[in-house]
C-alpha positions, 0 to 999 in steps of 0.5 A: 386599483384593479390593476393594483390587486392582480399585481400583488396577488401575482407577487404573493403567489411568487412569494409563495412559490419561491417559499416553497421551492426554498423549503423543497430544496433545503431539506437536511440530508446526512451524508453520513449517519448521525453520531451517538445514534447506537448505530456502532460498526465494527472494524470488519463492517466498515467501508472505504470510499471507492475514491480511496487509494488502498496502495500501501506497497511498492515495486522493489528490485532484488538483485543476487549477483551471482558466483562463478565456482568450478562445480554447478551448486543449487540451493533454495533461494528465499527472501524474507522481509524485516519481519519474517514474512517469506516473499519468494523462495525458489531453486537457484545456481550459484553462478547465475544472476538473480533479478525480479521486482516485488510489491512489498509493503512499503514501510519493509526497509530491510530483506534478509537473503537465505541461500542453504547455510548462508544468510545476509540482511541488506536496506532497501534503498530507492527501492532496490536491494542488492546481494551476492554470494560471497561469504565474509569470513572474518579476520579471526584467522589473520595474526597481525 
């Protein structure tokens, strides 16, 4: 009988204690505050995880294949997305070929290319875009 008493005195004080490490252990810890609790954010104050990928734009390759012509001309080179935003504007020789690859966003399917009075739009295509220096001036001179 005595031995009968420690043994459920020692299955109670386990009981116990595995109660209280069970109780300990499940407290209700919000990984996020509690919706509806007034606690409204703004755009401007919200923050992303630093597990989040903020890459929205991709490398593309603009290419001018250059002219050759009997006099050097230079002219501002610019390129503008679909939208008007310039991306690059600099001094280039007609005769020259132009290369650089541009981080621009990736939903941009098309470049509009402006070389003094000339102006061409081209499609991104597997991320490149290509142009040239040559001016199509129609049929309208042509008589059939």
């Amino acid at each position: 009988m005595k031995n009968s008493k420690k043994f459920n005195g020692l299955k109670l004080l386990l009981v116990f204690g595995l109660s209280v490490i069970t109780m300990v252990s499940c407290i209700d810890q919000p990984i996020e505050g509690p919706a509806g609790s007034g606690n409204t954010q703004s755009i401007e104050t919200l923050q992303a995880s630093n597990a989040f990928d903020w890459k929205t734009s991709e490398k593309v390759l603009v290419s001018v294949k250059g002219l050759s012509a009997d006099i050097a001309i230079s002219r501002t080179l610019t390129f503008e997305t679909e939208n008007g935003n310039e991306f690059y504007a600099g001094v280039q020789q007609m005769g020259a070929d132009f290369e650089m690859a541009f981080d621009l966003p990736a939903h941009i399917r098309e470049v509009t290319m402006r070389f003094g009075s000339l102006e061409k739009k081209a499609e991104v295509t597997n991320n490149k875009v290509s142009f040239d220096f040559i001016v199509d001036m129609g049929q309208d001179d042509v008589e059939p």
